[in-house]
PDBQT receptor file of N, H, CA, C and O in Angstrom, charges set to zero:
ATOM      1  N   UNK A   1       0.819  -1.206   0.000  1.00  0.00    +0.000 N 
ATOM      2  CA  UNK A   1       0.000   0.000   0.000  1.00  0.00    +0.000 C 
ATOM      3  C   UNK A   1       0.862   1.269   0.000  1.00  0.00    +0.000 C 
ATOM      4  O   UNK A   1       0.447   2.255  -0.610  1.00  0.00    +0.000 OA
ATOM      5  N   UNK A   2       1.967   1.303   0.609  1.00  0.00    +0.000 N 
ATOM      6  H   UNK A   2       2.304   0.502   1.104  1.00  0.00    +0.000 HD
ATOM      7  CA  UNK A   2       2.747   2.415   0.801  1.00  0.00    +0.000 C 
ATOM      8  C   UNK A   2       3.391   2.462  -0.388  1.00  0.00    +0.000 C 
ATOM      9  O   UNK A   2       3.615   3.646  -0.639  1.00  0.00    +0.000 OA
ATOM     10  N   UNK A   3       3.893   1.586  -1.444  1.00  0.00    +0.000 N 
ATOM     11  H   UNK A   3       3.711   0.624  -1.240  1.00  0.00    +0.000 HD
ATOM     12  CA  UNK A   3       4.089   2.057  -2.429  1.00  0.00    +0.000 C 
ATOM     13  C   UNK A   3       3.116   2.385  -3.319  1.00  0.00    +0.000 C 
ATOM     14  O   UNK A   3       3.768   2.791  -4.281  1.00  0.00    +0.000 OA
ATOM     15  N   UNK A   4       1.665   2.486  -3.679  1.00  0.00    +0.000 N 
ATOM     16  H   UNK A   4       1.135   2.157  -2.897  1.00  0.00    +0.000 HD
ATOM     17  CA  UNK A   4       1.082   2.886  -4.280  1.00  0.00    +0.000 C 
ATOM     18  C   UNK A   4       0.804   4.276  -3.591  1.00  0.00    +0.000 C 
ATOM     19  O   UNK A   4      -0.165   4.857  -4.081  1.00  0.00    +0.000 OA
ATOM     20  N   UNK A   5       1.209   4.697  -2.935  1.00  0.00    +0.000 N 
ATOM     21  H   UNK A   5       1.996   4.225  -2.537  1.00  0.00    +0.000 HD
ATOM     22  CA  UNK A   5       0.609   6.310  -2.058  1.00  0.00    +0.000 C 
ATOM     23  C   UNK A   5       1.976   6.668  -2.688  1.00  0.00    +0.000 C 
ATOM     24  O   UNK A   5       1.873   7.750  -3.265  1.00  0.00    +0.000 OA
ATOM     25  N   UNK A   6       2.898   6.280  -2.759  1.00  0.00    +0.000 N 
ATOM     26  H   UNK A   6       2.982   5.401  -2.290  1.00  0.00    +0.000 HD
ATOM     27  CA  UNK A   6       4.431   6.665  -3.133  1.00  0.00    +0.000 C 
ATOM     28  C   UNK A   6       3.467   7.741  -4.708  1.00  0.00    +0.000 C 
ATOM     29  O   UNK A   6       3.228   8.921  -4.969  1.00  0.00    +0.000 OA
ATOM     30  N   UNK A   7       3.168   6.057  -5.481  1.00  0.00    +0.000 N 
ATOM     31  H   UNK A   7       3.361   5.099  -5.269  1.00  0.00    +0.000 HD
ATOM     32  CA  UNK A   7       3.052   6.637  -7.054  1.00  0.00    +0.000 C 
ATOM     33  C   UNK A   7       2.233   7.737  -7.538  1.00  0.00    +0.000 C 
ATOM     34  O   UNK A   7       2.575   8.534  -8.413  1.00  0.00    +0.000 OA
ATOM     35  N   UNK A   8       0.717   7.722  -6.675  1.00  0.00    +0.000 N 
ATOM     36  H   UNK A   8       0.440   7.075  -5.964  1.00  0.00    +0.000 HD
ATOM     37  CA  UNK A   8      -0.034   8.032  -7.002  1.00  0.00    +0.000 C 
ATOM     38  C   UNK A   8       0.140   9.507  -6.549  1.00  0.00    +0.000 C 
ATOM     39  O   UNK A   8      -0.488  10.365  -7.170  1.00  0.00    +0.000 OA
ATOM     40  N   UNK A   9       1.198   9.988  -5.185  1.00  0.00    +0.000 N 
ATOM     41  H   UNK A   9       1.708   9.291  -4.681  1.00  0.00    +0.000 HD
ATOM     42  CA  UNK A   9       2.035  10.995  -4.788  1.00  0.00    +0.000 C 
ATOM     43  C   UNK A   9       3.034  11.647  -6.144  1.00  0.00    +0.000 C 
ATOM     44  O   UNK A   9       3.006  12.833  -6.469  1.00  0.00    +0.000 OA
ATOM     45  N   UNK A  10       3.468  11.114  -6.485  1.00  0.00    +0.000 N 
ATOM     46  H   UNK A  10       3.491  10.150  -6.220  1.00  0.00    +0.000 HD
ATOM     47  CA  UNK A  10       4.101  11.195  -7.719  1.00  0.00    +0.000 C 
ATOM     48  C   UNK A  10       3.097  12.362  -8.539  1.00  0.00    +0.000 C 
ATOM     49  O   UNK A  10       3.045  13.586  -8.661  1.00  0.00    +0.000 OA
ATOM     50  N   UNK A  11       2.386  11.215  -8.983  1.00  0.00    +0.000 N 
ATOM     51  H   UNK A  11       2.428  10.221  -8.884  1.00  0.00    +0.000 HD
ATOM     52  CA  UNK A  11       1.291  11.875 -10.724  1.00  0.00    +0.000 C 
ATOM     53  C   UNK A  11       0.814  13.211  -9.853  1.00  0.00    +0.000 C 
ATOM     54  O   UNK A  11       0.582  14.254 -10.465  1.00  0.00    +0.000 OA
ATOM     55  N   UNK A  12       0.663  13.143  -8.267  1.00  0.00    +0.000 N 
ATOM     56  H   UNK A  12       0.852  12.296  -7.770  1.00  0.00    +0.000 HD
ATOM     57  CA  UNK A  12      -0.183  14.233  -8.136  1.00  0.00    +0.000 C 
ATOM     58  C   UNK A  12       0.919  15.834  -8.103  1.00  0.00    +0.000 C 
ATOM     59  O   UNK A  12       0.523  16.969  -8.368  1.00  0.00    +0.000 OA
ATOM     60  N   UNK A  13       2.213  15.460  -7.731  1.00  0.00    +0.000 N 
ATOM     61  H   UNK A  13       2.535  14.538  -7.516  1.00  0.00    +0.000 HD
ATOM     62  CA  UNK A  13       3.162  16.338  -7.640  1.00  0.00    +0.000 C 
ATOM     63  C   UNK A  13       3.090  17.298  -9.661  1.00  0.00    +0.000 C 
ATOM     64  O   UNK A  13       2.832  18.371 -10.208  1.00  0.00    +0.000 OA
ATOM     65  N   UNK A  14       3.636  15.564 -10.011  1.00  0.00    +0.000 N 
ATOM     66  H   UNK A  14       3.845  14.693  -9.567  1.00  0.00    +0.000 HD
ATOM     67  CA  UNK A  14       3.373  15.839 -11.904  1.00  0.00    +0.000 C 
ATOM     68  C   UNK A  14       2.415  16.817 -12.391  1.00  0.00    +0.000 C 
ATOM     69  O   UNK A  14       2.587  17.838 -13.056  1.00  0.00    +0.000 OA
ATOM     70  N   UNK A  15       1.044  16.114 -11.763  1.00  0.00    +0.000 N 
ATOM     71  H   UNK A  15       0.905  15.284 -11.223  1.00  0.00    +0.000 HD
ATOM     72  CA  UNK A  15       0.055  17.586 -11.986  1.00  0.00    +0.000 C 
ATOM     73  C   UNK A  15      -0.102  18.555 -11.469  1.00  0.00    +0.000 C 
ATOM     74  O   UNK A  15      -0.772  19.328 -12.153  1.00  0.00    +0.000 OA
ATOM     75  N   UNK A  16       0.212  18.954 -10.496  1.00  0.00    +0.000 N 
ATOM     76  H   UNK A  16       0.757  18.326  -9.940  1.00  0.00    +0.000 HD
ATOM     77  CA  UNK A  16       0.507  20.294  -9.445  1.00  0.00    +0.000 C 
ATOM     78  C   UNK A  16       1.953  21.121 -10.209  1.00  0.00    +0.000 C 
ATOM     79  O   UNK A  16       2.037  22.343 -10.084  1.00  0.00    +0.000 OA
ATOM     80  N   UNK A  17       2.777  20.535 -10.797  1.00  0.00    +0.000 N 
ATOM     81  H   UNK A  17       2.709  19.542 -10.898  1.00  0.00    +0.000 HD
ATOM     82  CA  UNK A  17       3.887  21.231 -11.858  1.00  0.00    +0.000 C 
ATOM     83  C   UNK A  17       3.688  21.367 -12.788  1.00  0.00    +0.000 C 
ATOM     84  O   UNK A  17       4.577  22.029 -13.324  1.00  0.00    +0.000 OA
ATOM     85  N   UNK A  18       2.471  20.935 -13.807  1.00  0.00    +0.000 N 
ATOM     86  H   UNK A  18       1.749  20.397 -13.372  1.00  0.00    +0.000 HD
ATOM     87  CA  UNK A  18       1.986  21.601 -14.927  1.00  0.00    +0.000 C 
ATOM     88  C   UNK A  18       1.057  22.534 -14.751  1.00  0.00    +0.000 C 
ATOM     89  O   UNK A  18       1.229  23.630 -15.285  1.00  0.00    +0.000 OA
ATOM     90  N   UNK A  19       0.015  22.308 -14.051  1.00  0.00    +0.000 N 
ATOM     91  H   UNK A  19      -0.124  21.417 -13.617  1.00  0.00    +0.000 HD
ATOM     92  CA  UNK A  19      -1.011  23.015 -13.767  1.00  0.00    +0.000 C 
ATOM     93  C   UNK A  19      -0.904  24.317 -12.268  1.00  0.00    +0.000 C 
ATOM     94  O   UNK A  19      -1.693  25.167 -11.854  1.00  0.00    +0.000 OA
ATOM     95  N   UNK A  20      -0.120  24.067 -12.025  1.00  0.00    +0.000 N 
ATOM     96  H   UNK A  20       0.520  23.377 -12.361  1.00  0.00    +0.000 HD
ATOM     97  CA  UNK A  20       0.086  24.759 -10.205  1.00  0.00    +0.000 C 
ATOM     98  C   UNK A  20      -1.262  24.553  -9.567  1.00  0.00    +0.000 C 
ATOM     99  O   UNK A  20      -1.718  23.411  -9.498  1.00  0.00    +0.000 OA
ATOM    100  N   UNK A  21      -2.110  25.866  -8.967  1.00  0.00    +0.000 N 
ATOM    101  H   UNK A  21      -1.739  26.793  -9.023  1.00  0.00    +0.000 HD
ATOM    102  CA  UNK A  21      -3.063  25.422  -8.161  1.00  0.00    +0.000 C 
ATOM    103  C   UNK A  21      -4.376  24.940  -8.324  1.00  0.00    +0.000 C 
ATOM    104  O   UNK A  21      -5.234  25.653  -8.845  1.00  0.00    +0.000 OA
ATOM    105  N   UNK A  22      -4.595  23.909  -7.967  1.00  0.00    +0.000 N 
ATOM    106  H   UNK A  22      -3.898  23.330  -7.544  1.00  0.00    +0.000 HD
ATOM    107  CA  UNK A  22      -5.755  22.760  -8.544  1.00  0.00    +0.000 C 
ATOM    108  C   UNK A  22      -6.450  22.354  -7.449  1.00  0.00    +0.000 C 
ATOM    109  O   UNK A  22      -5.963  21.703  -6.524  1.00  0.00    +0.000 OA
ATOM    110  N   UNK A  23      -8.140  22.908  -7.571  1.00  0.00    +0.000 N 
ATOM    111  H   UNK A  23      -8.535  23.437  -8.322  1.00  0.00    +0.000 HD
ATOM    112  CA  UNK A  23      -9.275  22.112  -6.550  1.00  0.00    +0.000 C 
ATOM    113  C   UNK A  23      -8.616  21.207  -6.326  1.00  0.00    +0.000 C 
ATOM    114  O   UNK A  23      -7.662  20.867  -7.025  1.00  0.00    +0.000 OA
ATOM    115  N   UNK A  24      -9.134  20.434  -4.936  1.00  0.00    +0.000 N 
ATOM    116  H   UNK A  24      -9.909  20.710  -4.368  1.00  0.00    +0.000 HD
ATOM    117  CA  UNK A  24      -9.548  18.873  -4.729  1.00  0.00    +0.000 C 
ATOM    118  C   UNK A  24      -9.798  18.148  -5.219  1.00  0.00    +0.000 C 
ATOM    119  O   UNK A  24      -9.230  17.072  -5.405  1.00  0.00    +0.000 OA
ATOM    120  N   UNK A  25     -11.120  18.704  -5.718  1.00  0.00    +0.000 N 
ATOM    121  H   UNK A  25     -11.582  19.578  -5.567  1.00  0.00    +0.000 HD
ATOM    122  CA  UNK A  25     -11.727  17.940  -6.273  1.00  0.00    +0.000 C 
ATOM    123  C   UNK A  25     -11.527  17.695  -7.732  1.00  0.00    +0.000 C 
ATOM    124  O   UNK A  25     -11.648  16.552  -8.173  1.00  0.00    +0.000 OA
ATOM    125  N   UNK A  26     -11.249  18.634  -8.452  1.00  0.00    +0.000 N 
ATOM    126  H   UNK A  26     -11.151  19.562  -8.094  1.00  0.00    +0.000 HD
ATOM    127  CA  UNK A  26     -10.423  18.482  -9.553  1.00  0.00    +0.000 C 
ATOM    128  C   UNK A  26      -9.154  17.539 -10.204  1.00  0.00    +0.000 C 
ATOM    129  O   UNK A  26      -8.872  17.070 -11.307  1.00  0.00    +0.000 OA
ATOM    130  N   UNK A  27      -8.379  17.558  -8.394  1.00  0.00    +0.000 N 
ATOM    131  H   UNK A  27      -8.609  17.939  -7.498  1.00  0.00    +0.000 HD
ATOM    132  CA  UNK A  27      -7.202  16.143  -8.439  1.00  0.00    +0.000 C 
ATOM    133  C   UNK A  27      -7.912  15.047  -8.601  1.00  0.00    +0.000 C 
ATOM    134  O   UNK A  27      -7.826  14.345  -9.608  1.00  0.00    +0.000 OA
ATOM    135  N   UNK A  28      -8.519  14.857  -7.822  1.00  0.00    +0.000 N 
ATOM    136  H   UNK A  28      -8.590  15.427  -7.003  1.00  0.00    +0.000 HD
ATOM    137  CA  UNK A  28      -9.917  13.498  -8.290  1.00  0.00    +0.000 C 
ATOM    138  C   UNK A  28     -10.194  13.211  -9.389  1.00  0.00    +0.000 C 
ATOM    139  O   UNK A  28     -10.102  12.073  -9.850  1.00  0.00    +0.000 OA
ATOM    140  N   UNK A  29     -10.627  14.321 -10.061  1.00  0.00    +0.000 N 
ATOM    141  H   UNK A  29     -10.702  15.245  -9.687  1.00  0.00    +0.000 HD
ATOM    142  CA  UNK A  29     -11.122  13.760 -11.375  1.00  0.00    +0.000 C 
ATOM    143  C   UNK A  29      -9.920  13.863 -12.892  1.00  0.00    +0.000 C 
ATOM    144  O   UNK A  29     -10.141  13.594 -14.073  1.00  0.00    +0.000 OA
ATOM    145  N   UNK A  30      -8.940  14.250 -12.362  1.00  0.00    +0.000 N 
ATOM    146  H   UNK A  30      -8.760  14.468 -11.403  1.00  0.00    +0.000 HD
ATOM    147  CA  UNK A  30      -7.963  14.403 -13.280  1.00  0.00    +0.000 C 
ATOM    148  C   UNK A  30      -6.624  12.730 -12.858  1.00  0.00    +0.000 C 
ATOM    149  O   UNK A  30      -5.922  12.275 -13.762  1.00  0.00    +0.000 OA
ATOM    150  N   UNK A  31      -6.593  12.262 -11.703  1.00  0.00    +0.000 N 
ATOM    151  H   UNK A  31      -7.162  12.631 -10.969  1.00  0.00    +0.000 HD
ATOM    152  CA  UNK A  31      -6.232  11.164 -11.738  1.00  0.00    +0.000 C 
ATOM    153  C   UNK A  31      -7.059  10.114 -11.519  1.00  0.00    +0.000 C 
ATOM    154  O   UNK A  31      -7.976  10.253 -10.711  1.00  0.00    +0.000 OA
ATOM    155  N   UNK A  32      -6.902   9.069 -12.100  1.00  0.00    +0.000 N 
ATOM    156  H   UNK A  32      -6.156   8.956 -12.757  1.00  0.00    +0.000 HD
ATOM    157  CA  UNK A  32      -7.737   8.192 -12.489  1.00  0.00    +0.000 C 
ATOM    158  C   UNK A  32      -6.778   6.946 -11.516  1.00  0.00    +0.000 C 
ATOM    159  O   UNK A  32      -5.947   6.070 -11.756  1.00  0.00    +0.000 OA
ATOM    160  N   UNK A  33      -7.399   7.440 -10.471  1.00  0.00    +0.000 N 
ATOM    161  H   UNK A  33      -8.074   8.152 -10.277  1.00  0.00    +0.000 HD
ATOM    162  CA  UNK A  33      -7.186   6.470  -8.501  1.00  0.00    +0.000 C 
ATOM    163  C   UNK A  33      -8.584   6.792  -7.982  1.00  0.00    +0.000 C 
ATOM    164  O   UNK A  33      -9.294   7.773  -8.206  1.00  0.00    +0.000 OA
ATOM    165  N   UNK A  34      -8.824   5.568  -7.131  1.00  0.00    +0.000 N 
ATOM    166  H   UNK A  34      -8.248   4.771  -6.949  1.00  0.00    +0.000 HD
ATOM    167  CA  UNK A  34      -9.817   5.432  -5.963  1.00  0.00    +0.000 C 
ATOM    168  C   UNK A  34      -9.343   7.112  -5.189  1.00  0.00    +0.000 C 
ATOM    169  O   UNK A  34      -8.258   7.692  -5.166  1.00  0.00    +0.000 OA
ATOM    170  N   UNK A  35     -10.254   7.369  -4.810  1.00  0.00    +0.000 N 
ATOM    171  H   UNK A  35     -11.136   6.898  -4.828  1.00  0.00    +0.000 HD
ATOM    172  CA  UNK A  35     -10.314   9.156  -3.993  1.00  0.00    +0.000 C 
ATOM    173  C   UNK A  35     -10.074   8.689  -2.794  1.00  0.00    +0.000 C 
ATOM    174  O   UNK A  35     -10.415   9.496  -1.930  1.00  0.00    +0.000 OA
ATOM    175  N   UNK A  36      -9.649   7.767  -2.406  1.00  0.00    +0.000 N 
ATOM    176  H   UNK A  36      -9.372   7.111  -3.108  1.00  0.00    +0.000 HD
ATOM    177  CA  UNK A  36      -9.062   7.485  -0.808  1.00  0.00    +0.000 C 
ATOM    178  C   UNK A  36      -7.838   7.691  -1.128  1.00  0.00    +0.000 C 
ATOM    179  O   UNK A  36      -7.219   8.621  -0.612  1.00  0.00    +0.000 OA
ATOM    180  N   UNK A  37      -7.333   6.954  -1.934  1.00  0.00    +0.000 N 
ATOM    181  H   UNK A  37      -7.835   6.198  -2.354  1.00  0.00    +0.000 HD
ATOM    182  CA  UNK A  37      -5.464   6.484  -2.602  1.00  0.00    +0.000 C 
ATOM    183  C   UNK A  37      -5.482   7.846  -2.835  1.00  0.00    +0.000 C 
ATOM    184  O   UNK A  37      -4.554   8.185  -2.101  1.00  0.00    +0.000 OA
ATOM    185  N   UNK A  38      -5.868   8.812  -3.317  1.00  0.00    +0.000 N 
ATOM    186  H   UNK A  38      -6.622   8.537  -3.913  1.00  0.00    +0.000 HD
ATOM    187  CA  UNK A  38      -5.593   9.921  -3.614  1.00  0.00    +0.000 C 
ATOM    188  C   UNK A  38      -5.076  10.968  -2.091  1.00  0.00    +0.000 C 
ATOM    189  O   UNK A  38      -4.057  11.632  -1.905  1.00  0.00    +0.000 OA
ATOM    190  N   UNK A  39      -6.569  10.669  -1.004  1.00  0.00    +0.000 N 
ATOM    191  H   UNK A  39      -7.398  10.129  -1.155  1.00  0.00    +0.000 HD
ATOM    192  CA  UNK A  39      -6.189  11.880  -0.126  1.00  0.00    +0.000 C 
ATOM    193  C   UNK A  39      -5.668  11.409   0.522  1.00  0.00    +0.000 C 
ATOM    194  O   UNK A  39      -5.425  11.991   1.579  1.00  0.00    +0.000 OA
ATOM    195  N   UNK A  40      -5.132   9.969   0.290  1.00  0.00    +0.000 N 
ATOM    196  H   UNK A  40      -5.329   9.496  -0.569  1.00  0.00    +0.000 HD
ATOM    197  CA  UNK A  40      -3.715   8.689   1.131  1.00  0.00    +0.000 C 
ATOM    198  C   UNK A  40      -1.989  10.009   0.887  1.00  0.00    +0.000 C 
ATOM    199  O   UNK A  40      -1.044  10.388   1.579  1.00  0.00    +0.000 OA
ATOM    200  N   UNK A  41      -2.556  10.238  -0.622  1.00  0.00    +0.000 N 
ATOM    201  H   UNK A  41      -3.323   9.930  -1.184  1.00  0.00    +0.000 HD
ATOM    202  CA  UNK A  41      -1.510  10.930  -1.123  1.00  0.00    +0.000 C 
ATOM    203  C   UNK A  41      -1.071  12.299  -0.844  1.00  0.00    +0.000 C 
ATOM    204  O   UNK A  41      -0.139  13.014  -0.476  1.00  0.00    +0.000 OA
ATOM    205  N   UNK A  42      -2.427  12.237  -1.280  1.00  0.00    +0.000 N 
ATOM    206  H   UNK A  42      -3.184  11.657  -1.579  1.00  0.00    +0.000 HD
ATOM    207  CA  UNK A  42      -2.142  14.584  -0.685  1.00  0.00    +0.000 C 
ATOM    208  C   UNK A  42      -1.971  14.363   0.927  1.00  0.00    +0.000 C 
ATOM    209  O   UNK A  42      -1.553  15.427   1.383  1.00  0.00    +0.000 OA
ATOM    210  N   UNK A  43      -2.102  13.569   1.778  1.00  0.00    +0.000 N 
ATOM    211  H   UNK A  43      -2.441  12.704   1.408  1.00  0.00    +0.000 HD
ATOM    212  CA  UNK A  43      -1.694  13.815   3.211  1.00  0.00    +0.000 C 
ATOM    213  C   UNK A  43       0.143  13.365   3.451  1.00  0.00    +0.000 C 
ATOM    214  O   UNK A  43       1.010  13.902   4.141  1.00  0.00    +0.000 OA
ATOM    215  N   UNK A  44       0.169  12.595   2.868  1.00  0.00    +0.000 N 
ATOM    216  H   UNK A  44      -0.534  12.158   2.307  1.00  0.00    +0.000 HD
ATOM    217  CA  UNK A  44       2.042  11.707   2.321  1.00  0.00    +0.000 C 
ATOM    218  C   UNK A  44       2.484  13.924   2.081  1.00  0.00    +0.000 C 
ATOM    219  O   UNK A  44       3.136  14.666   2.815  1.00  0.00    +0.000 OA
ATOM    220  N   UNK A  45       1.893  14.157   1.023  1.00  0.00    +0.000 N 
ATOM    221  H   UNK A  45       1.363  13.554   0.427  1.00  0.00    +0.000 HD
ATOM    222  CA  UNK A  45       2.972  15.255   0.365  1.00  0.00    +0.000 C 
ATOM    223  C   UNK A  45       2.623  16.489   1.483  1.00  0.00    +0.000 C 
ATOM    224  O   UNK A  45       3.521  17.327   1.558  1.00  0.00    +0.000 OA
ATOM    225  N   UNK A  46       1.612  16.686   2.237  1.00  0.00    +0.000 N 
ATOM    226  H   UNK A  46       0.883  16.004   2.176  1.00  0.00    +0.000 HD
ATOM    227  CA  UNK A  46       1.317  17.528   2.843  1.00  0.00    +0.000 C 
ATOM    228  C   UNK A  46       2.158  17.756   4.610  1.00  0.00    +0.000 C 
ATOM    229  O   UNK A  46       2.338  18.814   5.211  1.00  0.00    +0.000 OA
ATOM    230  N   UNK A  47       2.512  16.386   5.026  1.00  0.00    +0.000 N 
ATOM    231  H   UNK A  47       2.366  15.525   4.537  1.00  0.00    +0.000 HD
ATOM    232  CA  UNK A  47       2.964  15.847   5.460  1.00  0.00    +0.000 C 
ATOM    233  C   UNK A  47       4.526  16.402   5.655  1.00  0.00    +0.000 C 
ATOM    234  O   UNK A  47       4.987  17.125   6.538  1.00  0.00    +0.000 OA
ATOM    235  N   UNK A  48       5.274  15.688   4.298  1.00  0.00    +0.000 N 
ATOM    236  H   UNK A  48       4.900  15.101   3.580  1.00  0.00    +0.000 HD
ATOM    237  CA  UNK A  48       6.690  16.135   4.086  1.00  0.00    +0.000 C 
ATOM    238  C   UNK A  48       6.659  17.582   3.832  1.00  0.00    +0.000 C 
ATOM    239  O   UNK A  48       7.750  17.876   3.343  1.00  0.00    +0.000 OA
ATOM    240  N   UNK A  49       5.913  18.619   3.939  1.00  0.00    +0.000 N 
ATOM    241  H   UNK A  49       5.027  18.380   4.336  1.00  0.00    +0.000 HD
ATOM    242  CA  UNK A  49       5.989  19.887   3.253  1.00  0.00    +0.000 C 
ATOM    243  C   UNK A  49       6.281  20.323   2.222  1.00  0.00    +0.000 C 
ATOM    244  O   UNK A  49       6.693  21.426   1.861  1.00  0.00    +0.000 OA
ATOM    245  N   UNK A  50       5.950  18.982   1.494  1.00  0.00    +0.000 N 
ATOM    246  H   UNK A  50       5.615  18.086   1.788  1.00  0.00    +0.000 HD
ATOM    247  CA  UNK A  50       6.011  19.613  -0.153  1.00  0.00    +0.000 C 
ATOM    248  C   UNK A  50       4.827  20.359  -0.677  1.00  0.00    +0.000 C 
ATOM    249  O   UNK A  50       5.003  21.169  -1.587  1.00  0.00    +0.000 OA
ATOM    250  N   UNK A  51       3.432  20.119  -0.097  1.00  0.00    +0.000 N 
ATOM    251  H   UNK A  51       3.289  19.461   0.643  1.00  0.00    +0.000 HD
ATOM    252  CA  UNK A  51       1.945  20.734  -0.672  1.00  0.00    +0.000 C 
ATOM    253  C   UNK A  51       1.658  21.871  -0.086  1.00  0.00    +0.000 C 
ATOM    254  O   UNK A  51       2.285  22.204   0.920  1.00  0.00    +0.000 OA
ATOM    255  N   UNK A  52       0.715  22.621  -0.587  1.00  0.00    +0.000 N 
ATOM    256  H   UNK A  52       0.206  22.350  -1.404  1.00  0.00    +0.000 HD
ATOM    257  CA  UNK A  52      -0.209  23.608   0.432  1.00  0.00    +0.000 C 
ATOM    258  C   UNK A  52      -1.561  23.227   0.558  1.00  0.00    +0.000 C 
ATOM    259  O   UNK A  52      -1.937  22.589  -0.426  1.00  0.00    +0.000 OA
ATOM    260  N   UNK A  53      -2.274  23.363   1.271  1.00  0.00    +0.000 N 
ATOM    261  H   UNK A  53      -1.969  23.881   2.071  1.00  0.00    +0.000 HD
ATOM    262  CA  UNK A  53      -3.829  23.432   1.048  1.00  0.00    +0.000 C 
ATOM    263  C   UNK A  53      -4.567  24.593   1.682  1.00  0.00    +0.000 C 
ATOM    264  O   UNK A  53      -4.672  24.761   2.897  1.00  0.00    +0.000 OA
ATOM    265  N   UNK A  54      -5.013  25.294   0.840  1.00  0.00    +0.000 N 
ATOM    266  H   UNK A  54      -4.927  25.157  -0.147  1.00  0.00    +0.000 HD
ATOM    267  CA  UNK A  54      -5.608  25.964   0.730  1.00  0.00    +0.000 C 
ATOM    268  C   UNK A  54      -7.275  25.817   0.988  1.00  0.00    +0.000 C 
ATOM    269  O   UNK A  54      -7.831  25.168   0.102  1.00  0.00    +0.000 OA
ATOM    270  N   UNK A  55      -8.305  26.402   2.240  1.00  0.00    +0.000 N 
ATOM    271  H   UNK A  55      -7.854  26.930   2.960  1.00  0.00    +0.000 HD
ATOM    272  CA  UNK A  55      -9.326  26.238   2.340  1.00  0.00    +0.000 C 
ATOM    273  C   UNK A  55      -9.897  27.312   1.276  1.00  0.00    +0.000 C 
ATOM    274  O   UNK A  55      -9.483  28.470   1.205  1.00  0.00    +0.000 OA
ATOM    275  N   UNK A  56     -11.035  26.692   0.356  1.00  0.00    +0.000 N 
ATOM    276  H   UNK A  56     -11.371  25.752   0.413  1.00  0.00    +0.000 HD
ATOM    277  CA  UNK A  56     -11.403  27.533  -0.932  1.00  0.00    +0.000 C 
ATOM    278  C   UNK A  56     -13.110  27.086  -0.848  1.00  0.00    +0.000 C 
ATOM    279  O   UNK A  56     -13.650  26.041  -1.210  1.00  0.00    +0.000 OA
ATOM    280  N   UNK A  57     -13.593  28.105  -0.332  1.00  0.00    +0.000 N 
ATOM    281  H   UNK A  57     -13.154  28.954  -0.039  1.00  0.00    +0.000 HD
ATOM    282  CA  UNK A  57     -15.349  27.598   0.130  1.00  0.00    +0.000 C 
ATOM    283  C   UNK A  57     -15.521  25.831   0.984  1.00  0.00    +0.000 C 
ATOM    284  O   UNK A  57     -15.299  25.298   2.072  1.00  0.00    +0.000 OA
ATOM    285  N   UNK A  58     -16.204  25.403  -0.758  1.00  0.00    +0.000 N 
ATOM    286  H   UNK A  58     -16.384  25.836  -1.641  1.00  0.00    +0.000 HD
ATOM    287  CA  UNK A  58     -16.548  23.833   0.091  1.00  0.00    +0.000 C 
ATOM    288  C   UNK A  58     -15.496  23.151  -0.327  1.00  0.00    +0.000 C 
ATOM    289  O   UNK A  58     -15.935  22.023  -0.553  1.00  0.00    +0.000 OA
ATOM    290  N   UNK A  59     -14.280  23.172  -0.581  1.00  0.00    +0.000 N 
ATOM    291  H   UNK A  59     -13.923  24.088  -0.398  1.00  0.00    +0.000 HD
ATOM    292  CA  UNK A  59     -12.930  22.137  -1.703  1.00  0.00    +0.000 C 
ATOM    293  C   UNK A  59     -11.675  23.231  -0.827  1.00  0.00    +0.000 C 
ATOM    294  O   UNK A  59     -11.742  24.360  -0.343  1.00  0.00    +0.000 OA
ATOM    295  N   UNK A  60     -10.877  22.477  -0.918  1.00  0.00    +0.000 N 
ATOM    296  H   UNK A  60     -10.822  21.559  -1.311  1.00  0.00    +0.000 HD
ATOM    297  CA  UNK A  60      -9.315  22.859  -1.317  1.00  0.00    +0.000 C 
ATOM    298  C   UNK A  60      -8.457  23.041  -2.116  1.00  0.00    +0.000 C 
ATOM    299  O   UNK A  60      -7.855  22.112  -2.653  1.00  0.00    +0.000 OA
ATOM    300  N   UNK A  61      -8.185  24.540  -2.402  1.00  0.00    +0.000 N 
ATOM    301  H   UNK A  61      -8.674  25.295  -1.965  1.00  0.00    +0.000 HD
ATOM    302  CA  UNK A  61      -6.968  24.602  -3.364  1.00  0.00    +0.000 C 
ATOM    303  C   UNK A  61      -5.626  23.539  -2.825  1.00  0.00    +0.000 C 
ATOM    304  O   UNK A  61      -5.390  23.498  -1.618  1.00  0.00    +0.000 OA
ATOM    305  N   UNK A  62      -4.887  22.803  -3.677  1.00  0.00    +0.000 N 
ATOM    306  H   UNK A  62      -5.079  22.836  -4.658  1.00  0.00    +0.000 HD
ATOM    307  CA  UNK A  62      -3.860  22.404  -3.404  1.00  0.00    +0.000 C 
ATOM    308  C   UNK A  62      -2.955  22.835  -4.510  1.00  0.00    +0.000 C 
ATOM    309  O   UNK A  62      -3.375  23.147  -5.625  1.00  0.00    +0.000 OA
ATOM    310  N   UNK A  63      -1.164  22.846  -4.016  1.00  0.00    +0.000 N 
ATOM    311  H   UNK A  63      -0.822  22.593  -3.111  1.00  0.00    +0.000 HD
ATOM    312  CA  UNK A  63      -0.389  23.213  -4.728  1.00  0.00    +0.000 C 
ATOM    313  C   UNK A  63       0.615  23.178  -4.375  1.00  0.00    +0.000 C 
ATOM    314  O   UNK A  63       0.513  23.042  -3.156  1.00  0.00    +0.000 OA
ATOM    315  N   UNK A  64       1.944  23.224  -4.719  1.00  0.00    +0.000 N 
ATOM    316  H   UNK A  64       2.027  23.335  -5.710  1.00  0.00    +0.000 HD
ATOM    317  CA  UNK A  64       3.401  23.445  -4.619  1.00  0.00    +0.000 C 
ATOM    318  C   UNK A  64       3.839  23.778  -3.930  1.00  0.00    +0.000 C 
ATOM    319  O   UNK A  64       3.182  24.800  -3.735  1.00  0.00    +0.000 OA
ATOM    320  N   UNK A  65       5.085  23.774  -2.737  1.00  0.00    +0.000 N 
ATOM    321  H   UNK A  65       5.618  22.943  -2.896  1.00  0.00    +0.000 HD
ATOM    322  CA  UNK A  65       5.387  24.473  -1.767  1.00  0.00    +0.000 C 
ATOM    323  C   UNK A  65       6.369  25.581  -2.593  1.00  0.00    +0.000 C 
ATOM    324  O   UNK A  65       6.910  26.503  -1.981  1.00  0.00    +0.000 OA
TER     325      UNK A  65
């Protein structure tokens, strides 16, 4: 399991460096992972201080440190 939070950490970094700041919910629908494996992930990068999150109404901006 910890290596799939590794990968799926990965694609989400990948898309946070093309795109910079991206809904939540938007990461969801732009990687194609179960939405658990996903916020498995954004907590992994949020974690090491690589992410931000941003409270944005009802979602979170996330993005790049």
């Amino acid at each position: 399991m910890i290596t799939e939070i590794g990968i799926v950490a990965g694609e989400i970094w990948s898309l946070l460096e093309k795109k910079g700041e991206v809904l939540l919910k938007n990461v969801v629908k732009m990687i194609d992972k179960p939405r658990e494996l996903i916020l498995m992930s954004i907590g992994w990068l949020a974690r090491e201080g690589h992410i931000v999150l941003k409270r944005e109404e009802n979602d979170y901006k996330v993005c790049l440190r």
